[in-house]
VOTOR-134306 format. One record per residue (C-alpha): residue number from 0; residue in three letters; chain; x, y, z. Coordinates in steps of 0.001 Angstrom, whole numbers. Example, Ala and Ser with C-alpha at 12.3 -4.5 7.8 and 13.67 -1.06 7.14 Angstrom:
REM VOTOR-134306
+-------+------+-------+---------+---------+---------+
! vexti ! miza ! kemar !       x !       y !       z !
+-------+------+-------+---------+---------+---------+
!     0 !  Ala !     A !   12300 !   -4500 !    7800 !
!     1 !  Ser !     A !   13670 !   -1060 !    7140 !
+-------+------+-------+---------+---------+---------+
***
This chain:
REM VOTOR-134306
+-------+------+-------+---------+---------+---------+
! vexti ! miza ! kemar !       x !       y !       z !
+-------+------+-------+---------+---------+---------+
!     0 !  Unk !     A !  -19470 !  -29799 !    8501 !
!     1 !  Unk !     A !  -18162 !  -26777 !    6959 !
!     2 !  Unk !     A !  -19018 !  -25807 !    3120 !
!     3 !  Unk !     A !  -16432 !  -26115 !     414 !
!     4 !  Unk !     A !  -15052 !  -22697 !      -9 !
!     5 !  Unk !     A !  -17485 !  -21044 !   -2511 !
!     6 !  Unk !     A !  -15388 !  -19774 !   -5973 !
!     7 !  Unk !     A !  -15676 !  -16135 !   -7006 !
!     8 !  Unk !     A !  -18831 !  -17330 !   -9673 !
!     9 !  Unk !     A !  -20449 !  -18905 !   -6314 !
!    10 !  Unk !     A !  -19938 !  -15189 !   -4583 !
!    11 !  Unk !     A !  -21984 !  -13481 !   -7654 !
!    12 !  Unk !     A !  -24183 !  -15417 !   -8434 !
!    13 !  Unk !     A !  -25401 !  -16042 !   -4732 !
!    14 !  Unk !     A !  -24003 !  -12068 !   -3349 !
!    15 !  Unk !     A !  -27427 !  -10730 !   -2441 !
!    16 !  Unk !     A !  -28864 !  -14322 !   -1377 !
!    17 !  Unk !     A !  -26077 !  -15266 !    1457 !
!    18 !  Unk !     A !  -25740 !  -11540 !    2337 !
!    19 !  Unk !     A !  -29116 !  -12090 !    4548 !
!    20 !  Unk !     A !  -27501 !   -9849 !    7442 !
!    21 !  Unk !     A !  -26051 !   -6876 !    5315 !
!    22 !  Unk !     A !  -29963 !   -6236 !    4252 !
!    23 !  Unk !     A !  -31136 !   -6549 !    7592 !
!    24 !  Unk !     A !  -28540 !   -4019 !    8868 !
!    25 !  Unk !     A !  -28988 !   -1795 !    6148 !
!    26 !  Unk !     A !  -32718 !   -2175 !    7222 !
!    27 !  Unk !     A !  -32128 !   -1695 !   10918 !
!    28 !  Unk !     A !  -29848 !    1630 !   10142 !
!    29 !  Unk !     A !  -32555 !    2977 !    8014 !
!    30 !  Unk !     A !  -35362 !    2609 !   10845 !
!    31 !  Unk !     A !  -32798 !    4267 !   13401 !
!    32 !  Unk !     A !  -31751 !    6601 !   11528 !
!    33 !  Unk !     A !  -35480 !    7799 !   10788 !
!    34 !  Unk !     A !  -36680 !    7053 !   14368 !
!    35 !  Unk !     A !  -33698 !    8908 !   16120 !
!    36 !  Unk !     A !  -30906 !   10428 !   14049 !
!    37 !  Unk !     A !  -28435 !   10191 !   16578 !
!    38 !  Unk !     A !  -28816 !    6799 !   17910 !
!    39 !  Unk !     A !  -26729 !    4367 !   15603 !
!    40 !  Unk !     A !  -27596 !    1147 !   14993 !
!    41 !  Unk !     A !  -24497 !    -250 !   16635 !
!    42 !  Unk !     A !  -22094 !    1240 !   18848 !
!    43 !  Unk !     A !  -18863 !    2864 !   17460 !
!    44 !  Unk !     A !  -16425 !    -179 !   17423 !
!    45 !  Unk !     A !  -15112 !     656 !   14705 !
!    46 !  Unk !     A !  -13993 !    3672 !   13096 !
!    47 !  Unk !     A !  -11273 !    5378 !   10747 !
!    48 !  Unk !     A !   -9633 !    8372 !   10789 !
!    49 !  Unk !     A !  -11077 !   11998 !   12618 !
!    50 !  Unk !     A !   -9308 !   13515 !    9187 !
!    51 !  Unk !     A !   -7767 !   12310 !    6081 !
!    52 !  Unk !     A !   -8543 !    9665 !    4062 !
!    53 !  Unk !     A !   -7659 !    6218 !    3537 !
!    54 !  Unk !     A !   -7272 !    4455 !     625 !
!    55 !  Unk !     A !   -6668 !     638 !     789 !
!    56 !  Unk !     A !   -6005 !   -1863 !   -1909 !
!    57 !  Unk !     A !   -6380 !   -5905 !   -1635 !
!    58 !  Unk !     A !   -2981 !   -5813 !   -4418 !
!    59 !  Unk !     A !   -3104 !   -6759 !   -8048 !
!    60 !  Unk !     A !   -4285 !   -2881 !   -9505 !
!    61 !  Unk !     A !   -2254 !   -4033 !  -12609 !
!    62 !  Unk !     A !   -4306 !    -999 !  -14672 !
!    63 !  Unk !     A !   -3613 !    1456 !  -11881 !
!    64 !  Unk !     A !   -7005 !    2120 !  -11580 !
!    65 !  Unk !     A !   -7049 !    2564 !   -7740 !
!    66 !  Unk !     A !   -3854 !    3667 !   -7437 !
!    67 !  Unk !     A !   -4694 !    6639 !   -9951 !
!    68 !  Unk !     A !   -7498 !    7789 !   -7550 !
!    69 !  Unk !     A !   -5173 !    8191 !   -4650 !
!    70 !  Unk !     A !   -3260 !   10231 !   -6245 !
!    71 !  Unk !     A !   -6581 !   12550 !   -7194 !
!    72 !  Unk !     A !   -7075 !   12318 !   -3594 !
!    73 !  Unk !     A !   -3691 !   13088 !   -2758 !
!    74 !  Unk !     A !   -3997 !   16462 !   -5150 !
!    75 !  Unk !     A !   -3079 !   15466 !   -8269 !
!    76 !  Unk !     A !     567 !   15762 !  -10331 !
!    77 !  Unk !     A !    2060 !   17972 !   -7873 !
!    78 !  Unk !     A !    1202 !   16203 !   -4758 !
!    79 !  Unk !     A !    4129 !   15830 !   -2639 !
!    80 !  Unk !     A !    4090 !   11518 !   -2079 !
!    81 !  Unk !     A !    5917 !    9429 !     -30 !
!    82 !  Unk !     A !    6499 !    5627 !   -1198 !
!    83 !  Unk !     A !    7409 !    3178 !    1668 !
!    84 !  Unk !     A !    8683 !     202 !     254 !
!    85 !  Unk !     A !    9836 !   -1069 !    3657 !
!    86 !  Unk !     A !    7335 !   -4379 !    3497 !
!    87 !  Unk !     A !    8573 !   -5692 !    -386 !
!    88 !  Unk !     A !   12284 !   -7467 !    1215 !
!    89 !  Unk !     A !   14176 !   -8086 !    4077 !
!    90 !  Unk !     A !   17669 !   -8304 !    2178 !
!    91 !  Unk !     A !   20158 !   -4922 !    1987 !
!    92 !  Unk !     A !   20683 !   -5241 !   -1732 !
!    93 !  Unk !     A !   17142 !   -4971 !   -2833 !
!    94 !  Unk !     A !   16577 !   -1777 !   -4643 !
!    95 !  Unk !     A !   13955 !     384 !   -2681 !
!    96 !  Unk !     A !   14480 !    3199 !   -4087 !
!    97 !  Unk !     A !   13945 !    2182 !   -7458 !
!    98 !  Unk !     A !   10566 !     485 !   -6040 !
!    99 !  Unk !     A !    8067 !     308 !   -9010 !
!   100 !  Unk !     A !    5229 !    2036 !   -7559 !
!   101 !  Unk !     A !    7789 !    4878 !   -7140 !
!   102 !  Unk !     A !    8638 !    4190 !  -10870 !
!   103 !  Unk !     A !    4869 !    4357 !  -11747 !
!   104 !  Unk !     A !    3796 !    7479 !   -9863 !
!   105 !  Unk !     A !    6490 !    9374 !  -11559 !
!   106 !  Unk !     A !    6468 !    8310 !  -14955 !
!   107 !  Unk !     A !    2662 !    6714 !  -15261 !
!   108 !  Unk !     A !     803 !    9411 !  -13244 !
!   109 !  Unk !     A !    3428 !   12115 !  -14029 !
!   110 !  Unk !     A !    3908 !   13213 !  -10427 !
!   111 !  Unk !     A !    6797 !   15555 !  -10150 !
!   112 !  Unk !     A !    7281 !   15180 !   -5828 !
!   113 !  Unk !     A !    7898 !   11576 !   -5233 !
!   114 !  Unk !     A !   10167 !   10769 !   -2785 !
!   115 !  Unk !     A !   10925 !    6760 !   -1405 !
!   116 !  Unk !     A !   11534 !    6724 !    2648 !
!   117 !  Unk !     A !   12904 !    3250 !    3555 !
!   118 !  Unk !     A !   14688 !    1223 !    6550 !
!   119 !  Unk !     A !   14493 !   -1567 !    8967 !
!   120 !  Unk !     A !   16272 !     -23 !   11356 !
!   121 !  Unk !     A !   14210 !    1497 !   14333 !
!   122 !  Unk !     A !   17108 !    3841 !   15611 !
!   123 !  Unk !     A !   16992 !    5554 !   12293 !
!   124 !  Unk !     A !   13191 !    5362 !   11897 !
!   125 !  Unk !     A !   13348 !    7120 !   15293 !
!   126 !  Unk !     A !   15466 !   10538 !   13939 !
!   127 !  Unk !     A !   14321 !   13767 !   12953 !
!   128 !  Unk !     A !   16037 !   13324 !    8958 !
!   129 !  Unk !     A !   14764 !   10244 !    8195 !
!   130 !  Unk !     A !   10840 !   11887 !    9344 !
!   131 !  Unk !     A !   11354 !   15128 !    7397 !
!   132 !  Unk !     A !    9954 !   14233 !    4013 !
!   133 !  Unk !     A !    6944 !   12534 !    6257 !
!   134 !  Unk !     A !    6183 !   16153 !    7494 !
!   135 !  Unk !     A !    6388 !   17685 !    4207 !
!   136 !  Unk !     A !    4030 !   14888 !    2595 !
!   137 !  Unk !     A !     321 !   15190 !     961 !
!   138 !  Unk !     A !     239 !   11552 !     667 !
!   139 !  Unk !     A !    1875 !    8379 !    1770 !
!   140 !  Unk !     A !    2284 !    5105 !      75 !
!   141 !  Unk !     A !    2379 !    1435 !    1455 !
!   142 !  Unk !     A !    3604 !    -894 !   -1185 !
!   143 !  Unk !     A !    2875 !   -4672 !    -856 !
!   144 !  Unk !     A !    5395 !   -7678 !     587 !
!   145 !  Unk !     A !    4961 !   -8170 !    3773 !
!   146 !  Unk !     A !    3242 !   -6542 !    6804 !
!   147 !  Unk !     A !    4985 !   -7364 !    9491 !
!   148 !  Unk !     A !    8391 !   -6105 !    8013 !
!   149 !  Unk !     A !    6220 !   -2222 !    8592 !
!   150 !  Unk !     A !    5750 !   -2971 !   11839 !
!   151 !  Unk !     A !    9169 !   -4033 !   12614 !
!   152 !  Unk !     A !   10176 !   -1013 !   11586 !
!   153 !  Unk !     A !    8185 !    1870 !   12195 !
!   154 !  Unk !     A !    5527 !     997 !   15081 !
!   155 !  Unk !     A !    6535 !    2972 !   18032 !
!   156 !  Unk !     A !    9023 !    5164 !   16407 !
!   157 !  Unk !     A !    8191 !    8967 !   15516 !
!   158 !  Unk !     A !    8271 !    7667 !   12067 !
!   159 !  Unk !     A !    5089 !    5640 !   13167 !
!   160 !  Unk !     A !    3897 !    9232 !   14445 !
!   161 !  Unk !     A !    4433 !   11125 !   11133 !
!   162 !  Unk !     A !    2506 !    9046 !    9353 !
!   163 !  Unk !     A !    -256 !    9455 !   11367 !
!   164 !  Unk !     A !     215 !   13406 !   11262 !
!   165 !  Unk !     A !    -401 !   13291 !    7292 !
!   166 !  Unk !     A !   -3959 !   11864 !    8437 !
!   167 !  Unk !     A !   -4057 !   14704 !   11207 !
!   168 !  Unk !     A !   -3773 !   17607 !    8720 !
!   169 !  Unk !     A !   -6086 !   16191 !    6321 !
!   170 !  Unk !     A !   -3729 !   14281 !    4226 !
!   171 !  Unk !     A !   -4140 !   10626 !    2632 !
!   172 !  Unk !     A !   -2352 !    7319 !    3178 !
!   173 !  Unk !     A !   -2688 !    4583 !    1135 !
!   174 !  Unk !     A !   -1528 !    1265 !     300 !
!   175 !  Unk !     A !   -1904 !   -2380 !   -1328 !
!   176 !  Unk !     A !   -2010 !   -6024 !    -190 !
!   177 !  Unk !     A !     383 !   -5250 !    2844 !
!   178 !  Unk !     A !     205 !   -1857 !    2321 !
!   179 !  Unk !     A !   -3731 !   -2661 !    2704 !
!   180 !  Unk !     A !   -3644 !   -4734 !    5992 !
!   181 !  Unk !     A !   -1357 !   -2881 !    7826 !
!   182 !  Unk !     A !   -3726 !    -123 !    8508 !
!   183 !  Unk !     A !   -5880 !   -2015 !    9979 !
!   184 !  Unk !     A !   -5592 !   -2764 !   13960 !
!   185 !  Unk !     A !   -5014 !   -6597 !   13798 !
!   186 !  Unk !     A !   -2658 !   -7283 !   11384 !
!   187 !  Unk !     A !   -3784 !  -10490 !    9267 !
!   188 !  Unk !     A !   -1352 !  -12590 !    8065 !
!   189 !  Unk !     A !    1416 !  -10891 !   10292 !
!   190 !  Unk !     A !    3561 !  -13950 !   10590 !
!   191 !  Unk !     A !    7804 !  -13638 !    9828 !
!   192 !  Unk !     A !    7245 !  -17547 !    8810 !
!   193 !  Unk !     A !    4330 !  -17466 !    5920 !
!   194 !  Unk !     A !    1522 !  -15562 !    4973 !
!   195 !  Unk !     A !    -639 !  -18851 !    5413 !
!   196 !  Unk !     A !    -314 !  -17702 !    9438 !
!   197 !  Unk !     A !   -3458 !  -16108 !    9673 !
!   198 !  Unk !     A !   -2723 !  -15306 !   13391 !
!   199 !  Unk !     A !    1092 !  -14909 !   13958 !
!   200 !  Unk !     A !    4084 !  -13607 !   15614 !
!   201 !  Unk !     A !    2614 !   -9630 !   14513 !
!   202 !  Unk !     A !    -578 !   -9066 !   15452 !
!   203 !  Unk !     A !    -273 !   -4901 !   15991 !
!   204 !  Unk !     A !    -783 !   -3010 !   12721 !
!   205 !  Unk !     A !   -1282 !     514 !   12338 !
!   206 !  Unk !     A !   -4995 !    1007 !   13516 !
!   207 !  Unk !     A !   -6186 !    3377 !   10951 !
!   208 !  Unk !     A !   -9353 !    1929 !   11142 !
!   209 !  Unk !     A !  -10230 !     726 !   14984 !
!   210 !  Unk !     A !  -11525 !   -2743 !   15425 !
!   211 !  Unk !     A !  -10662 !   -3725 !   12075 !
!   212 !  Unk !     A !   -8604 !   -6613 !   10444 !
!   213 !  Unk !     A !   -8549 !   -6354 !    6438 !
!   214 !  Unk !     A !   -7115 !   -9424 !    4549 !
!   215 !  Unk !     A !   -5892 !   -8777 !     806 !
!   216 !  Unk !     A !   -6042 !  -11072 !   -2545 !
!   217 !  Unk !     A !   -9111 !  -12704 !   -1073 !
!   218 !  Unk !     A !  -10668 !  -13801 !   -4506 !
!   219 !  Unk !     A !   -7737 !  -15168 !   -6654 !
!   220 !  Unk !     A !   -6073 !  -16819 !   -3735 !
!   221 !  Unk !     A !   -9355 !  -18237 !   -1998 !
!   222 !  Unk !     A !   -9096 !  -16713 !    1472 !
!   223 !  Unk !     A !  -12959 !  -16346 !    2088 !
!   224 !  Unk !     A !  -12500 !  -18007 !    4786 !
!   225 !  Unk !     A !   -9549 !  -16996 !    6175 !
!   226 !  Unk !     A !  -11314 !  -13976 !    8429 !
!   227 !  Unk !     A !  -13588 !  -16740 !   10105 !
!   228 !  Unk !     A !  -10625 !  -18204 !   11317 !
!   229 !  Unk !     A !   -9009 !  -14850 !   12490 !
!   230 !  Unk !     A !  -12533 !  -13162 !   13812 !
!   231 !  Unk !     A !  -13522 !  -16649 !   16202 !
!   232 !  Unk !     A !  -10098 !  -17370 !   16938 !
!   233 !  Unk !     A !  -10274 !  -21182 !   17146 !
!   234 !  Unk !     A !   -6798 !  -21942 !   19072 !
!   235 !  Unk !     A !   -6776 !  -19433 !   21204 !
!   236 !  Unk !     A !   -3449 !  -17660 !   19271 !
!   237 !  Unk !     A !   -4875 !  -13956 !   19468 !
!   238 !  Unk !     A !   -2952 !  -11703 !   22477 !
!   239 !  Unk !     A !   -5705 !  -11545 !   25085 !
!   240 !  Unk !     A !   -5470 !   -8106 !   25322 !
!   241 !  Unk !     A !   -7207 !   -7627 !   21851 !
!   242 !  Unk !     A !  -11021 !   -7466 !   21856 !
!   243 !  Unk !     A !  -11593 !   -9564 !   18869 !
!   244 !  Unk !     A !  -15309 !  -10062 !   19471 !
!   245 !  Unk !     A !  -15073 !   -6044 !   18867 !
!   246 !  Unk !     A !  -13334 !   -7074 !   15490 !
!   247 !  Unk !     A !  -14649 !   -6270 !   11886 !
!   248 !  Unk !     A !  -13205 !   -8812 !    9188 !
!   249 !  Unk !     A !  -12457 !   -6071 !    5720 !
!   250 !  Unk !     A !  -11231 !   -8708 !    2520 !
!   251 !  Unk !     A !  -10824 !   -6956 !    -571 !
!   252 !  Unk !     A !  -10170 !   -8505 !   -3920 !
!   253 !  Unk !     A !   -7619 !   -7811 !   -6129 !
!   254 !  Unk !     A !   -7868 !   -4457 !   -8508 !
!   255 !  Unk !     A !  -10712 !   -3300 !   -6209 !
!   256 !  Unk !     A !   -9823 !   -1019 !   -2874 !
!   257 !  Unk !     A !  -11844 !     893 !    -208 !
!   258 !  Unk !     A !  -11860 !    4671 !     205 !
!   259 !  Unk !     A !  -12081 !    5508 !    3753 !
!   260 !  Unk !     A !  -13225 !    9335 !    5033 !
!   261 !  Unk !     A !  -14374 !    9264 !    9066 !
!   262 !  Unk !     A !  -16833 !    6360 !    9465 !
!   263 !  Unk !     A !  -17555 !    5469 !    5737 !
!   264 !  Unk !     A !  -15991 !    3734 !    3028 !
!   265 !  Unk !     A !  -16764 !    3418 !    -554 !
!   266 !  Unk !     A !  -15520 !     667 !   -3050 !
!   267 !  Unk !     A !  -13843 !    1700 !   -5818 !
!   268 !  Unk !     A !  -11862 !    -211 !   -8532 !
!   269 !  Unk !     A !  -12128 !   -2740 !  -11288 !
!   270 !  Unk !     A !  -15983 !   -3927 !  -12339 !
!   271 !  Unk !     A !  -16010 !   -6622 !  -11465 !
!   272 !  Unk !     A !  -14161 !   -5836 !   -7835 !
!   273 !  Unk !     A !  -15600 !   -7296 !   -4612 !
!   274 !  Unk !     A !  -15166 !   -6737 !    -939 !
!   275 !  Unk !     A !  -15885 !   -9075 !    1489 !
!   276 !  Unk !     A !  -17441 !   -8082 !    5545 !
!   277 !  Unk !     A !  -17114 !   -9938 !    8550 !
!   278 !  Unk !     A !  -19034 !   -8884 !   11113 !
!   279 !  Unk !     A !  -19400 !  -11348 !   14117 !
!   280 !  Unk !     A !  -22429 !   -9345 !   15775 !
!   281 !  Unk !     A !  -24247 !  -10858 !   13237 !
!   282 !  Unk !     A !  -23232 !  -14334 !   13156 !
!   283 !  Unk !     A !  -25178 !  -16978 !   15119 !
!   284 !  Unk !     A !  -24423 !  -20889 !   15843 !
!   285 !  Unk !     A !  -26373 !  -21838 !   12887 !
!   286 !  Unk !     A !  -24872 !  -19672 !   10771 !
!   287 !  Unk !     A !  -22311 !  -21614 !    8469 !
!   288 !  Unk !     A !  -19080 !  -20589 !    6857 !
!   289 !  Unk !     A !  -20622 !  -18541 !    3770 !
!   290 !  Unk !     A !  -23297 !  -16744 !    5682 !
!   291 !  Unk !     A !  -20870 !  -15311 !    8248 !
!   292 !  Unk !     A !  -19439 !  -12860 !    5044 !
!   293 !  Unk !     A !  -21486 !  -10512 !    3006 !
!   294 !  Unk !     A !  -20464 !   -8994 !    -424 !
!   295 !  Unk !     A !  -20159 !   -5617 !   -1732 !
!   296 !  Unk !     A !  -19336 !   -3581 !   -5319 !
!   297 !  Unk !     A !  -17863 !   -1212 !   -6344 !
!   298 !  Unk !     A !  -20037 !    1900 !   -5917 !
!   299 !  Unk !     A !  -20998 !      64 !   -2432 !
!   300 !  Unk !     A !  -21063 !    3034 !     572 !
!   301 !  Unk !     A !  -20320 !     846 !    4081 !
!   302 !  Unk !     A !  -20772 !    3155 !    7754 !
!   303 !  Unk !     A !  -18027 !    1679 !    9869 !
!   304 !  Unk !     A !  -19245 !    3125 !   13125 !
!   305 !  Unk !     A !  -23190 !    1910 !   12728 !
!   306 !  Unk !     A !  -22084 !   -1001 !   11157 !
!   307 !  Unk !     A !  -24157 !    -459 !    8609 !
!   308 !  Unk !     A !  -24280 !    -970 !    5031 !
!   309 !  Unk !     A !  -25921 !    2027 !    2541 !
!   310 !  Unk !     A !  -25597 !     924 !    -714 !
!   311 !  Unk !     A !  -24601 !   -2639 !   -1685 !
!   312 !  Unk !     A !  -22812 !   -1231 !   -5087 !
!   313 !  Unk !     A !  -23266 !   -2596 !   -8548 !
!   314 !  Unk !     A !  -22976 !   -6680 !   -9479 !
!   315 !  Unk !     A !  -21163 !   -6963 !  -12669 !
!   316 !  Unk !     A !  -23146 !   -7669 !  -15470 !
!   317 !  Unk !     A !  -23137 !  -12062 !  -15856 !
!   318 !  Unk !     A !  -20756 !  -12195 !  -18828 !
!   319 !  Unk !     A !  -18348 !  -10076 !  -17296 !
!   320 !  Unk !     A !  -18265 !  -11243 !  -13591 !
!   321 !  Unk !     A !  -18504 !  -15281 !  -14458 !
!   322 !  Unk !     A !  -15253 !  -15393 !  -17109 !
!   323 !  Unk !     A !  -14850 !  -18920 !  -17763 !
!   324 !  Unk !     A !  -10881 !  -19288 !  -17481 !
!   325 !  Unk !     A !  -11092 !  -17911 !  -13852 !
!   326 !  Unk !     A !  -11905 !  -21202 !  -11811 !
+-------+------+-------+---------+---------+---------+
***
């Protein structure tokens, strides 16, 4: 029988216990890598961009304090950013353009290039004006809602191309909650009836990291366990022509994002921020529900193509990382 699923206190106080495989990978990529330098400890299943960075954000930065770092990345005040606030509604009258992250880069971060690009129509998506501020961008922005309203309207267009050029000449893209699990390849949560479908209707996101599948809010709203369910696939709802056994399960808590650059991340954000791994190559049939996840901190350094963790990050100190009005 399955554990209860463990609080957030449970995750710290227990981190570097139930993390048994992260230390034996980290052990495993430290032997390679001084044995034979260029034979990794797994093969490359996994990997994010050739250039550019990524910057990806499990929602809830209410202090800005990822946010703020993509736009260092991005180049600062003068950093020519696209919002796309394509995943926050369905409905005509919502005001896009007026998105609040929009609102905040301009007036909280003092950027003076902001632009918003927005529709749901693929024909349009699909045209050289709606693309042009795309080509002219340092940095793009995916705001949260919901995932699959992206992929309805950008994957396969040239807009869906453009934003993959900012990548190409070195730019960033960033993004939170569905802004976060769009980029990876199987999009979590993808389904036009809830966001309790953790396989749906959408299961294509943008593949900015290969082989990935990153689930957002994962502390406050208890989904530890909802990358289990995605990563072994239990019903049989995943398209058959993704490898999920090639799959790596990303969930990153709220405040707290990952900063991607080739095969590594890092985890930046609040103290006491957590992100959560999946990786089934290490799971076995006696492994139970809160030994197939590992835990990381911010400061944590994670190599996505060895599969291989180099620094586990900081815990937060007890007082700060048990708060008693959080479970």
């Amino acid at each position: 029988m399955n554990p209860a699923v463990p609080s957030l206190t449970t995750i710290r106080r227990d981190g570097f216990r139930r993390a048994k495989f992260g230390c034996l990978t980290f052990a495993v990529c430290l032997v390679v890598t001084l044995v034979s330098p260029t034979l990794p400890a797994f093969a490359d299943e996994c990997i994010g961009p050739a250039k550019g960075t990524l910057v990806i954000v499990g929602g809830g930065d209410r202090d800005g304090i990822v946010f703020k770092h993509f736009v260092k990345l991005a180049g600062g005040r003068n950093a020519k950013l696209v919002i796309v606030p394509t995943a926050s509604s369905s409905k005509e009258e919502y005001d896009y353009f007026g998105h609040r992250s929009a609102k905040y880069a301009r007036e909280d971060c003092q950027m003076s290039n902001v632009t918003v690009v927005h529709t749901h129509d693929r024909t349009e998506a699909d045209t050289e004006a709606f693309v042009q501020p795309i080509r002219d961008a340092d940095a793009v922005w995916f705001t949260g809602g919901r995932q699959w309203r992206i992929a309805d309207a950008y994957l396969g267009t040239l807009t869906e191309t453009e934003f993959r050029n900012v990548l190409r000449r070195g730019g960033v893209i960033g993004g939170s909650s569905a802004g976060a699990s769009i980029q990876g390849s199987f999009l979590v949560r993808g389904d036009t009836s809830g966001s309790g479908i953790l396989i749906g209707d959408h299961q294509r996101g943008l593949g900015y990291i290969r082989n990935s599948a990153i689930d957002q809010h994962v502390i406050p709203r208890n989904r530890q366990q909802g990358l289990i369910e995605v990563l072994t696939d239990p019903d049989g709802k995943m398209d058959p022509s993704i490898d999920r056994k090639a799959l790596l399960g990303i969930g990153i808590d709220e405040g707290t994002g990952i900063v991607v650059v080739g095969n590594q991340f890092n985890v930046v954000g609040k103290e006491t921020g957590v992100v959560l791994l999946y990786d089934p190559k290490t799971w076995t049939s006696e492994s139970t529900d809160s030994d197939r996840y590992m835990t990381l901190w911010v400061g944590a350094k994670y190599d996505l193509g060895k599969r291989c963790v180099l620094n586990r990050g900081t815990p937060p100190p007890p007082a700060v990382a048990e708060p008693s009005e959080c479970f």
